[in-house]
KETOR-63705 format. One record per atom (N, C-alpha, C, O): x, y, z. Coordinates in steps of 0.1 Angstrom, whole numbers, padded with zeros to 4 digits, always signed. Example, Ala and Ser with C-alpha at 12.3 -4.5 7.8 and 13.67 -1.06 7.14 Angstrom:
BEGIN
+0132-0057+0078
+0123-0045+0078
+0132-0033+0078
+0142-0033+0085
+0128-0022+0071
+0137-0011+0071
+0129+0000+0079
+0134+0011+0080
! end
This chain:
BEGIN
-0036-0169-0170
-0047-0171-0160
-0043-0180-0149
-0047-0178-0137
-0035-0190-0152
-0031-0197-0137
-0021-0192-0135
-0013-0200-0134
-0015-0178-0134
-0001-0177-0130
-0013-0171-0118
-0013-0175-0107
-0023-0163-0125
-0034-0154-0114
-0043-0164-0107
-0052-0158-0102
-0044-0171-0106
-0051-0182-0100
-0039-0184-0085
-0043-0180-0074
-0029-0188-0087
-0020-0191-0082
-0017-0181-0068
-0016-0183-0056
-0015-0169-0075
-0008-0157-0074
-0027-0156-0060
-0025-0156-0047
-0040-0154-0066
-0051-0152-0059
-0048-0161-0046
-0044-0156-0035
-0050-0175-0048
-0052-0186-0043
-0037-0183-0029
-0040-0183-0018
-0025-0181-0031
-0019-0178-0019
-0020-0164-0013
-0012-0162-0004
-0028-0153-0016
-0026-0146-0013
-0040-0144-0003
-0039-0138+0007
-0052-0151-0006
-0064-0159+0001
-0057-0163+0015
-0060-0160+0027
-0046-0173+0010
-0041-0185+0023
-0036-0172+0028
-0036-0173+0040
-0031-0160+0026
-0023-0151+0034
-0033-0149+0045
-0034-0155+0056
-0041-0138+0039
-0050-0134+0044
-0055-0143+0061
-0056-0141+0073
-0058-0150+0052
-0064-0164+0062
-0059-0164+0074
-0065-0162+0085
-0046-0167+0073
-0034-0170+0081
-0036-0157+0092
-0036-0159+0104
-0036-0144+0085
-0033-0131+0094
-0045-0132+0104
-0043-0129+0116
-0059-0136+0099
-0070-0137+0103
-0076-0143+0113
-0087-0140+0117
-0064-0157+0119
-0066-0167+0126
-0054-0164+0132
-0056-0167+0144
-0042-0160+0130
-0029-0155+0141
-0036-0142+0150
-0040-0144+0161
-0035-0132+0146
-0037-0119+0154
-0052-0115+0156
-0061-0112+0147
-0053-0115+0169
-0062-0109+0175
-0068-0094+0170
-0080-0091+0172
-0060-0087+0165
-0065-0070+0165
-0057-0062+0157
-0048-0055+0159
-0069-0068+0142
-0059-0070+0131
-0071-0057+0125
-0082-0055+0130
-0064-0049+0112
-0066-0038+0102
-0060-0041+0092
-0050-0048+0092
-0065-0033+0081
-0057-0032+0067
-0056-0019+0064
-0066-0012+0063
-0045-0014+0061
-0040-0004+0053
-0048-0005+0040
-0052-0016+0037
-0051+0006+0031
-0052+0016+0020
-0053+0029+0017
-0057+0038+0024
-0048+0030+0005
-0042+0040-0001
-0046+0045-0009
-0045+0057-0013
-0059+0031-0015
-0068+0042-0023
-0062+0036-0037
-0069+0037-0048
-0050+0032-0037
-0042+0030-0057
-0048+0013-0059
-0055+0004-0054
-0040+0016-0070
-0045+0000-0077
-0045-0009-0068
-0054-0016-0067
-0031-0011-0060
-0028-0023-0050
-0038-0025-0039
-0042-0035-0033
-0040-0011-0036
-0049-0013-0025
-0064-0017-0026
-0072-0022-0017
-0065-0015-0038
-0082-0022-0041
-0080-0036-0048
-0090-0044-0048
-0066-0040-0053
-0065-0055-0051
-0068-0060-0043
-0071-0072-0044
-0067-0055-0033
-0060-0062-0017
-0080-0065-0008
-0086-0074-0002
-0085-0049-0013
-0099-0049-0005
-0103-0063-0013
-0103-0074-0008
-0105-0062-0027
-0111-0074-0038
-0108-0090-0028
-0115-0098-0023
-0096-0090-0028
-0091-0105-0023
-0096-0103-0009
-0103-0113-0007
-0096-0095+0001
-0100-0095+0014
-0114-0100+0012
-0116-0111+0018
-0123-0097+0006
-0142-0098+0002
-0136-0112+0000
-0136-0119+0010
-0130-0117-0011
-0130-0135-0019
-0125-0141-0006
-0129-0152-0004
-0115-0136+0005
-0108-0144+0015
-0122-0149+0025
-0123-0161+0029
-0131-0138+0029
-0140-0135+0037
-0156-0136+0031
-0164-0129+0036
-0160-0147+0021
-0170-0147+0017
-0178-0133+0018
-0188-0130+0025
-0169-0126+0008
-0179-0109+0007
-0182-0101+0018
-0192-0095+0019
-0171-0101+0029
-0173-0098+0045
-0158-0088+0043
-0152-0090+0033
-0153-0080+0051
-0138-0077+0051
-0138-0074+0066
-0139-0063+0070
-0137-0085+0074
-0140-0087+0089
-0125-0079+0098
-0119-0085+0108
-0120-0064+0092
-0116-0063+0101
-0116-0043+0098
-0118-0040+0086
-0114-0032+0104
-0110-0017+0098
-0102-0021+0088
-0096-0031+0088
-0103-0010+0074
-0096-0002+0068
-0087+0009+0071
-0095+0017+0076
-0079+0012+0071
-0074+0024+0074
-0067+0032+0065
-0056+0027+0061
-0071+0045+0060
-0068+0055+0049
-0056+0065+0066
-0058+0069+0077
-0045+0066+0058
-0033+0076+0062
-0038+0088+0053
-0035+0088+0041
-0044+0099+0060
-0045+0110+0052
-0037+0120+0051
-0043+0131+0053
-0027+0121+0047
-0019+0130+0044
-0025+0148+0042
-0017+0158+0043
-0036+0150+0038
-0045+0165+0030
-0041+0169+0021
-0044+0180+0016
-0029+0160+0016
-0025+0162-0001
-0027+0148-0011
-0019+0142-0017
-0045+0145-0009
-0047+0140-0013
-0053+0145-0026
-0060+0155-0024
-0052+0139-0040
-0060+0140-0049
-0071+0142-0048
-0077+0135-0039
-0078+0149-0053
-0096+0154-0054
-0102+0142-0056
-0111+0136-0048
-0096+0137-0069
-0105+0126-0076
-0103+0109-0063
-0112+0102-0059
-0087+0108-0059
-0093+0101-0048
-0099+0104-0034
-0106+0095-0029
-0099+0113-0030
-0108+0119-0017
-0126+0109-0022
-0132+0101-0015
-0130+0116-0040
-0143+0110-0044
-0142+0098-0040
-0149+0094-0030
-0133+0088-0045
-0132+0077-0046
-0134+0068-0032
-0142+0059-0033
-0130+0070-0026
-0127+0072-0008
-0141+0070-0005
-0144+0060+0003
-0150+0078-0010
-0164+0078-0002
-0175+0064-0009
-0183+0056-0004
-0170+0068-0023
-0176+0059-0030
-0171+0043-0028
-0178+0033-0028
-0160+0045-0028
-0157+0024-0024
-0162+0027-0010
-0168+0016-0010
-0164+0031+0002
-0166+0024+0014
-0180+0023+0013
-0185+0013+0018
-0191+0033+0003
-0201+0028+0006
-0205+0013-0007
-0215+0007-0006
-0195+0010-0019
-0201+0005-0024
-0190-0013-0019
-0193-0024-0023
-0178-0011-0011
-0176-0024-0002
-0182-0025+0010
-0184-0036+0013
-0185-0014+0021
-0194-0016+0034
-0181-0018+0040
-0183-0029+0046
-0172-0016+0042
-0163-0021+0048
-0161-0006+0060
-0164+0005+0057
-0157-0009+0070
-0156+0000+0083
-0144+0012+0084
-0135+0010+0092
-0144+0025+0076
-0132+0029+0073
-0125+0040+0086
-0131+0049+0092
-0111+0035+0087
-0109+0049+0101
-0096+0056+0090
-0087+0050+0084
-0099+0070+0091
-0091+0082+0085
-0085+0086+0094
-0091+0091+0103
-0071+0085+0093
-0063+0089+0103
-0051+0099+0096
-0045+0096+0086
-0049+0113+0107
-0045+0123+0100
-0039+0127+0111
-0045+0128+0122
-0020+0131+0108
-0013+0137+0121
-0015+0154+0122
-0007+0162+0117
-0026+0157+0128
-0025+0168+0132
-0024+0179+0137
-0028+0191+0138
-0013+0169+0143
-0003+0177+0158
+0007+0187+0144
+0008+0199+0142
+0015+0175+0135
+0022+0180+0127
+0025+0192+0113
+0034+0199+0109
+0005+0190+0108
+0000+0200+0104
+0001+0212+0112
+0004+0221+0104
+0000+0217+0124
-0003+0226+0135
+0013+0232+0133
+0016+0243+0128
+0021+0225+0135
+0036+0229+0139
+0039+0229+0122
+0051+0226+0119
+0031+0231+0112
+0036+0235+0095
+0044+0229+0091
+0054+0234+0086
+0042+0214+0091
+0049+0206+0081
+0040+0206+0069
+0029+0202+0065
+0047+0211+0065
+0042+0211+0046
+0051+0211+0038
+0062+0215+0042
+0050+0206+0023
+0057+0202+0012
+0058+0220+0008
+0062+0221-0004
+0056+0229+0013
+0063+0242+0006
+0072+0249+0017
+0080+0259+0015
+0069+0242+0030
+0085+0243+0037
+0094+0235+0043
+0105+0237+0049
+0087+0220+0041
+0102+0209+0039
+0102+0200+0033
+0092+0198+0028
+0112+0191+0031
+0113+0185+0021
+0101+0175+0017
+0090+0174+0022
+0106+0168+0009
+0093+0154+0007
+0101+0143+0017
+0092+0138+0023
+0109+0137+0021
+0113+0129+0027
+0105+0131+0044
+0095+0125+0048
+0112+0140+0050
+0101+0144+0060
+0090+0147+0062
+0085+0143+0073
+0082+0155+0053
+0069+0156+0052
+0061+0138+0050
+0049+0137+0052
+0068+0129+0047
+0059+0117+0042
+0063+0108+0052
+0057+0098+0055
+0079+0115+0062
+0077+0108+0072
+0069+0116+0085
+0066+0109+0094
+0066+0125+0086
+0060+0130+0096
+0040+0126+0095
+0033+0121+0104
+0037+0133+0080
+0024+0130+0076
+0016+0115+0076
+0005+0113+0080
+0026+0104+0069
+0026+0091+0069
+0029+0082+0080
+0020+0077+0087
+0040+0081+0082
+0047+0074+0095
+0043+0077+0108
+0038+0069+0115
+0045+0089+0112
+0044+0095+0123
+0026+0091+0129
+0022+0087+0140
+0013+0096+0114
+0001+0088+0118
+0000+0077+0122
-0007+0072+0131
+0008+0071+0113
+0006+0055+0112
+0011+0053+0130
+0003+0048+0139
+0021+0056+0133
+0024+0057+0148
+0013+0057+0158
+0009+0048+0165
+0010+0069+0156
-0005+0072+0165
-0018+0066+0161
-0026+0067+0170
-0021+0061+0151
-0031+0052+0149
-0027+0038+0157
-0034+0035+0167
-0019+0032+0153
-0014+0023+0162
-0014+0021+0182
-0017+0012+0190
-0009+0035+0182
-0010+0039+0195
-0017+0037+0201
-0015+0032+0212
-0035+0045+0195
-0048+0048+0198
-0055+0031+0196
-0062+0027+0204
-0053+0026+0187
-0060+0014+0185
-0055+0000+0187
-0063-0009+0187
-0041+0000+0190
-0034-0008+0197
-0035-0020+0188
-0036-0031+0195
-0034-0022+0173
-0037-0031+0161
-0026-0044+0167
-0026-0044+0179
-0019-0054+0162
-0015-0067+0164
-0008-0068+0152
+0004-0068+0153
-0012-0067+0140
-0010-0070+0127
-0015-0059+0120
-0021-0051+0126
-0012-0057+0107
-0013-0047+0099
-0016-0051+0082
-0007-0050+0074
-0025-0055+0079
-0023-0056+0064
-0018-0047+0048
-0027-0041+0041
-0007-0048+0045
-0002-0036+0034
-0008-0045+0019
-0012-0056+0016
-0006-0031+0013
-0005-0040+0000
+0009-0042-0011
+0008-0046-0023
+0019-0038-0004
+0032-0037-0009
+0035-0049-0019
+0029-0059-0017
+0044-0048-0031
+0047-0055-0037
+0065-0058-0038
+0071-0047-0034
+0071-0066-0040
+0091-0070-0041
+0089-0063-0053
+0100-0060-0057
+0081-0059-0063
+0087-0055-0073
+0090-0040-0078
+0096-0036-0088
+0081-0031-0065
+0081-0018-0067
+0095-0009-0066
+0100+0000-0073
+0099-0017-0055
+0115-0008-0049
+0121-0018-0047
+0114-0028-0044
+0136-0020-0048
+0146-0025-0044
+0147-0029-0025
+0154-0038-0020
+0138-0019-0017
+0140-0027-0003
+0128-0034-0004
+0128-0046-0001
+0121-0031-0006
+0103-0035-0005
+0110-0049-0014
+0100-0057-0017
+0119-0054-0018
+0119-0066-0022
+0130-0075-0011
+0134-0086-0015
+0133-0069+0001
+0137-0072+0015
+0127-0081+0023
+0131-0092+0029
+0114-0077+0023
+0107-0079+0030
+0099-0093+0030
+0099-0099+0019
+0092-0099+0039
+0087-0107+0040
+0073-0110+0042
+0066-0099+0046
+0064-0124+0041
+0047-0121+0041
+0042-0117+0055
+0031-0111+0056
+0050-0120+0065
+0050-0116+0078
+0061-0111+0085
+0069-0119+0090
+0063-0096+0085
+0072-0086+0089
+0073-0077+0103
+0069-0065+0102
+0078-0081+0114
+0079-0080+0122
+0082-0064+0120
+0088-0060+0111
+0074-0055+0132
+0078-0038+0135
+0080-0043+0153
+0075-0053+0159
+0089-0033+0156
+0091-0031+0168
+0084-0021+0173
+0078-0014+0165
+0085-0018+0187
+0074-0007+0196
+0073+0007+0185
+0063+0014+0182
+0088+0008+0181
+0087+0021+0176
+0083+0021+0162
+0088+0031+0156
+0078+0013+0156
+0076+0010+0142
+0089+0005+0132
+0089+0006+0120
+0099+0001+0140
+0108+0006+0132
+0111-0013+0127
+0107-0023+0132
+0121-0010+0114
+0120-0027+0105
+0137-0027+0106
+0145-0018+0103
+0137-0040+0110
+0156-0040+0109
+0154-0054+0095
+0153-0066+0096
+0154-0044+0085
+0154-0052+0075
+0166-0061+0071
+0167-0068+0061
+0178-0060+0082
+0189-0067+0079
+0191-0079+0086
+0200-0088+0086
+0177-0077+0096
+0176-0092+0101
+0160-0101+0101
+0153-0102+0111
+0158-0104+0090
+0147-0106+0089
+0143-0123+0089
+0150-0131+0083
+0133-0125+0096
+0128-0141+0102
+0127-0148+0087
+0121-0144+0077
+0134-0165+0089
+0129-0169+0076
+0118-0176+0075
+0113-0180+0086
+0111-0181+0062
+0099-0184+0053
+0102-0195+0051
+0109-0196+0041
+0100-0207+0056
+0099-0219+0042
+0089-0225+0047
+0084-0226+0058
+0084-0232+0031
+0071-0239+0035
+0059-0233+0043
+0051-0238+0051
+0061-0218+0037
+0045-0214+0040
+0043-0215+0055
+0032-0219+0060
+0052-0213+0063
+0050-0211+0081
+0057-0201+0080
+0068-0199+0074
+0047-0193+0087
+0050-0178+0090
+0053-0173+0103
+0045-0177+0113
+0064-0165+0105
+0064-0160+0121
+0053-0151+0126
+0052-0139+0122
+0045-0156+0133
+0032-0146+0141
+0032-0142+0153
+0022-0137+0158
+0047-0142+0162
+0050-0137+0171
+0055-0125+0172
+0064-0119+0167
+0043-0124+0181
+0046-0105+0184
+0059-0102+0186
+0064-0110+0193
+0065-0094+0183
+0076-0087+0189
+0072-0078+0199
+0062-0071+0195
+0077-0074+0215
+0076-0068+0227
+0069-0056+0222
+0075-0048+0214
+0056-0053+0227
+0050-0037+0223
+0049-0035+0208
+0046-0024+0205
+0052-0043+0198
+0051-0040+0184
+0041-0047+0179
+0030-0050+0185
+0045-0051+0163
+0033-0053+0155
+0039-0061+0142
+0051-0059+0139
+0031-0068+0135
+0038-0075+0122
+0025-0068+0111
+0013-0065+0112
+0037-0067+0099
+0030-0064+0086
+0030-0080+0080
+0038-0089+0079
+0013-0077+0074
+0007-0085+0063
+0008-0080+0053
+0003-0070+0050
+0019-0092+0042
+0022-0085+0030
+0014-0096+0019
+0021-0104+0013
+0002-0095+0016
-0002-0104+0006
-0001-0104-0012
-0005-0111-0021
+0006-0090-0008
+0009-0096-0026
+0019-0089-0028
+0021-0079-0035
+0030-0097-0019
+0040-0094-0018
+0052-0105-0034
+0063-0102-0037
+0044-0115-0039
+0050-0120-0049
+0044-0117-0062
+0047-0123-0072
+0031-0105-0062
+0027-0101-0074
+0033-0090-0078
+0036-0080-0071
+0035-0091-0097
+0040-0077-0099
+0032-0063-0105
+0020-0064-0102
+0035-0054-0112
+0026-0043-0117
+0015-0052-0132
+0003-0050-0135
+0021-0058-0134
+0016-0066-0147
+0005-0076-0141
-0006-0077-0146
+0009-0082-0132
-0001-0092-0125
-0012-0082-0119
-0023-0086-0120
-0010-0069-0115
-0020-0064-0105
-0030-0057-0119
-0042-0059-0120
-0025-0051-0127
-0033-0050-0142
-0042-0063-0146
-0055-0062-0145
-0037-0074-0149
-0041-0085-0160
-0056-0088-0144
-0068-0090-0145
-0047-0086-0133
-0063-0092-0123
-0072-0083-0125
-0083-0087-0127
-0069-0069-0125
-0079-0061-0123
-0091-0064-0134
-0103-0068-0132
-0082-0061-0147
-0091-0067-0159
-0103-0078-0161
-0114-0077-0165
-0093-0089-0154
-0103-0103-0155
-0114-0102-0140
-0125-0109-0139
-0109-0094-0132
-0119-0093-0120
-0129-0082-0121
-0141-0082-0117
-0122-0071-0130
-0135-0062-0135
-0135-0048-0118
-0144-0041-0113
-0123-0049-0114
-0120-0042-0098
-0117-0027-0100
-0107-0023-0105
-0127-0020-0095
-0126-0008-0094
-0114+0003-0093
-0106+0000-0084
-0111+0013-0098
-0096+0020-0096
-0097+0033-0101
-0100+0035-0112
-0095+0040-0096
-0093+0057-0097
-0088+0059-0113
-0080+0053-0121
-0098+0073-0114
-0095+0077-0131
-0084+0079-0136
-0080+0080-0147
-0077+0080-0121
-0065+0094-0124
-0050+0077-0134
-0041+0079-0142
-0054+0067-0130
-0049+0059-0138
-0046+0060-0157
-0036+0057-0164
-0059+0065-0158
-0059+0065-0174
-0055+0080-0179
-0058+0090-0173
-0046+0080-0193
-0041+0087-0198
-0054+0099-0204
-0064+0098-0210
-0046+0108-0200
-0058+0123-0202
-0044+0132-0210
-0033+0130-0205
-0045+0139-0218
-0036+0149-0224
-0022+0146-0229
-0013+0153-0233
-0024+0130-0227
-0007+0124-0230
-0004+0123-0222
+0008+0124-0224
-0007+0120-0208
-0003+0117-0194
-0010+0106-0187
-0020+0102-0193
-0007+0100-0178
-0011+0093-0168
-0001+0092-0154
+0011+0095-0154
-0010+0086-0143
+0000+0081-0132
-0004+0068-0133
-0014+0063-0137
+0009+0061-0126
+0016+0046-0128
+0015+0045-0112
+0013+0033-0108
+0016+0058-0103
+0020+0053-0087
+0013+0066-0085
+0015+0077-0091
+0003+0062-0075
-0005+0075-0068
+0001+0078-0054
+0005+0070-0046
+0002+0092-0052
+0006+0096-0036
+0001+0106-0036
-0009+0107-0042
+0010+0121-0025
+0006+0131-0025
+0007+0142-0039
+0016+0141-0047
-0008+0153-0041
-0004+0156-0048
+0009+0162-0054
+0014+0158-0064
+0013+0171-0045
+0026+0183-0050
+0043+0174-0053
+0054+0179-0057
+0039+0158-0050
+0053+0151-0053
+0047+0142-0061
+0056+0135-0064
+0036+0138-0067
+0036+0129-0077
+0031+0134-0092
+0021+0141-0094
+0042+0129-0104
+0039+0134-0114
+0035+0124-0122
+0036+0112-0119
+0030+0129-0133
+0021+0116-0146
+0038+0112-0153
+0049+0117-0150
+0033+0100-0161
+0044+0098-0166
+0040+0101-0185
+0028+0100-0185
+0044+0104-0197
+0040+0104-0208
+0029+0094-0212
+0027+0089-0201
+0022+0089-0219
+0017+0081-0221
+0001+0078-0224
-0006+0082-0215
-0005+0073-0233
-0015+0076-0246
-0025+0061-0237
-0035+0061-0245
-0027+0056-0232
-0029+0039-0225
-0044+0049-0215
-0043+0055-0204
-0054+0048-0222
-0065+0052-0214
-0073+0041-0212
-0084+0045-0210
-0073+0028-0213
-0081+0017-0211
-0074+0009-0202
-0063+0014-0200
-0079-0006-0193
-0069-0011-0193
-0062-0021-0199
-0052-0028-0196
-0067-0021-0208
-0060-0032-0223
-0050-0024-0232
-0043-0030-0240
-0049-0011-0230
-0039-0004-0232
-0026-0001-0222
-0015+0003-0226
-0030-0003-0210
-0021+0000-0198
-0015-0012-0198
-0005-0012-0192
-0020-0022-0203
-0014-0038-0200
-0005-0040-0212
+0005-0047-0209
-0006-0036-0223
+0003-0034-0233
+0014-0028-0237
+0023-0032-0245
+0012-0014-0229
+0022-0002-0225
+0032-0010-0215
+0044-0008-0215
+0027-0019-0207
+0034-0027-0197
+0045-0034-0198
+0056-0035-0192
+0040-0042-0211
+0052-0051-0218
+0061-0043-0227
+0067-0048-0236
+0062-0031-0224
+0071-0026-0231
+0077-0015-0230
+0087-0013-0237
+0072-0007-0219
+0079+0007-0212
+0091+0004-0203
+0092-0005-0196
+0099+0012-0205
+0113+0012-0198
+0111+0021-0184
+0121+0021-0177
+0103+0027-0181
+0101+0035-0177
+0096+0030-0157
+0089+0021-0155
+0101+0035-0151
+0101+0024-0136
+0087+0029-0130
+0085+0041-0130
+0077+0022-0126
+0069+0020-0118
+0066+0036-0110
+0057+0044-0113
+0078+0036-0098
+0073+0050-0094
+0083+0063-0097
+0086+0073-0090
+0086+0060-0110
+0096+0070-0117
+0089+0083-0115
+0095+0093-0118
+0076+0085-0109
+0071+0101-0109
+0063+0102-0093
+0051+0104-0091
+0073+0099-0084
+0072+0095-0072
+0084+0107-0062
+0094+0103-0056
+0082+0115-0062
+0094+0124-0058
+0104+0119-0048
+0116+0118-0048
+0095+0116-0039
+0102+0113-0025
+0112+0100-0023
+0121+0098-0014
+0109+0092-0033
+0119+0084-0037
+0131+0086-0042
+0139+0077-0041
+0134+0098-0048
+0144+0104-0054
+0148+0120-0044
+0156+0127-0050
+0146+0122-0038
+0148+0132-0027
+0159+0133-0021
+0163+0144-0016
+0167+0121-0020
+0179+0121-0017
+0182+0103-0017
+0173+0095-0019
+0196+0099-0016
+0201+0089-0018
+0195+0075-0006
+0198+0075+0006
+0188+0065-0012
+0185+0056-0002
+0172+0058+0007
+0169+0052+0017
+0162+0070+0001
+0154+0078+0004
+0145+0064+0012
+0144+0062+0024
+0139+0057-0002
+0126+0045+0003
+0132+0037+0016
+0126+0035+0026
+0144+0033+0014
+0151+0025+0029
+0149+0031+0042
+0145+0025+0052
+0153+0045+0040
+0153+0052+0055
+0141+0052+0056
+0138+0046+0067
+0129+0057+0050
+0115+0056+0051
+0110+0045+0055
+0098+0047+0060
+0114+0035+0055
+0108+0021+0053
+0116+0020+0067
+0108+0024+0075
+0125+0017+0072
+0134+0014+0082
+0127+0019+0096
+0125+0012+0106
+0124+0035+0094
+0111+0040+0104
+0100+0034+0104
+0093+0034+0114
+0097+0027+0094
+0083+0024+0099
+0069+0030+0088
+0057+0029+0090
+0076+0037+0074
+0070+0038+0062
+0060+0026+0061
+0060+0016+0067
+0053+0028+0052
+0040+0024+0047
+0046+0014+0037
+0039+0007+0030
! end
């Protein structure tokens, strides 16, 4: 409980911090577990307020069960949601049954995220990314500079000490807010638990299956597994060998997949 206290308590000061640097600031969601950590802490940062847009990247290969979910958390947090969908790229038939998943997630994903930006001209960006999911996403920093084109030169990145953060714009770009960026899959479980924070069904095991990492339907698969509570999924945790987004296609698509994704300007 104080590792989660701890873990709450700087991720609060994140927040804070993004809230009092940038002028014309938003949060990303996704709709998965991280992302309703993130709304949870945004309400506790903001005395039950989330004083800035949400923003859902709609890909239209979204799960049924989250599309429900979608309607039901904005009206039961009140929070201001903008749905943003590339539908220039839809038009010209980017789809997962005629190209790959690397491109489809950068054109459907990235490429929105582009034009959302564009149209709304955001400052800051809040994700809910964690260092423990992927090997680059453990590159990154609480405050992550994008350039005009969204793009992350993760091989040169500003340093951290002592909790002073770089808040300077880069020329026509934008910095990511990474607030729980030092929590891992076990920490975002054990909070949900003790916080009691709402999360899509598709989490809990149905037929010997579950998903561990939500995305598009046609590239994400369940992984085995009997864990339909979450005192079951917290248990399965301390003991599965099994990686986080092991049923994540696009990650496995070709070699170094999440980097080049991420490098553009990925989510």
């Amino acid at each position: 409980m104080q590792n989660l206290d701890n873990l709450e308590s700087q991720s609060i000061f994140i927040f804070r911090e993004a809230r009092y640097a940038f002028k014309n600031l938003a949060m990303l969601w996704s709709m998965g577990k991280d992302s309703n950590v993130l709304l949870w802490l945004a309400k506790k940062a903001f005395c039950g307020h989330i004083p800035f847009p949400v923003i859902h990247i709609d890909t239209t290969y979204e799960f049924p069960q989250m599309l429900e979910f979608r309607s039901w958390a904005k009206e039961y947090y009140g929070f201001e949601l903008i749905v943003k969908i590339n539908q220039e790229a839809i038009e010209r038939g980017i789809s997962y049954k005629t190209h790959d998943p690397v491109t489809v997630t950068h054109e459907l994903k990235t490429v929105a995220l582009k034009q959302a930006l564009e149209e709304y001209k955001w400052d800051g960006l809040i994700t809910g990314i964690r260092r423990d999911e992927d090997g680059v996403r453990a590159k990154e920093r609480y405050f992550s500079p994008r350039n005009q084109s969204m793009e992350w030169e993760y091989k040169n990145q500003p340093p951290e000490f002592w909790n002073l953060f770089l808040a300077t714009l880069p020329n026509n770009g934008h910095v990511r807010i990474q607030p729980l960026l030092d929590w891992t899959e076990l920490d975002i479980w054990l909070y949900i638990k003790r916080e009691n924070i709402p999360i899509p069904s598709l989490y809990f095991s149905k037929n010997g299956k579950r998903y561990r990492s939500l995305g598009c339907w046609p590239i994400t698969h369940p992984v085995p597994s009997n864990a339909s509570t979450i005192d079951e999924i917290i248990e399965e945790l301390y003991h599965t060998k099994t990686s986080e987004r092991a049923g994540r296609a696009q990650d496995h698509a070709e070699p170094n997949a999440m980097q080049k994704l991420r490098a553009k300007g990925f989510l």
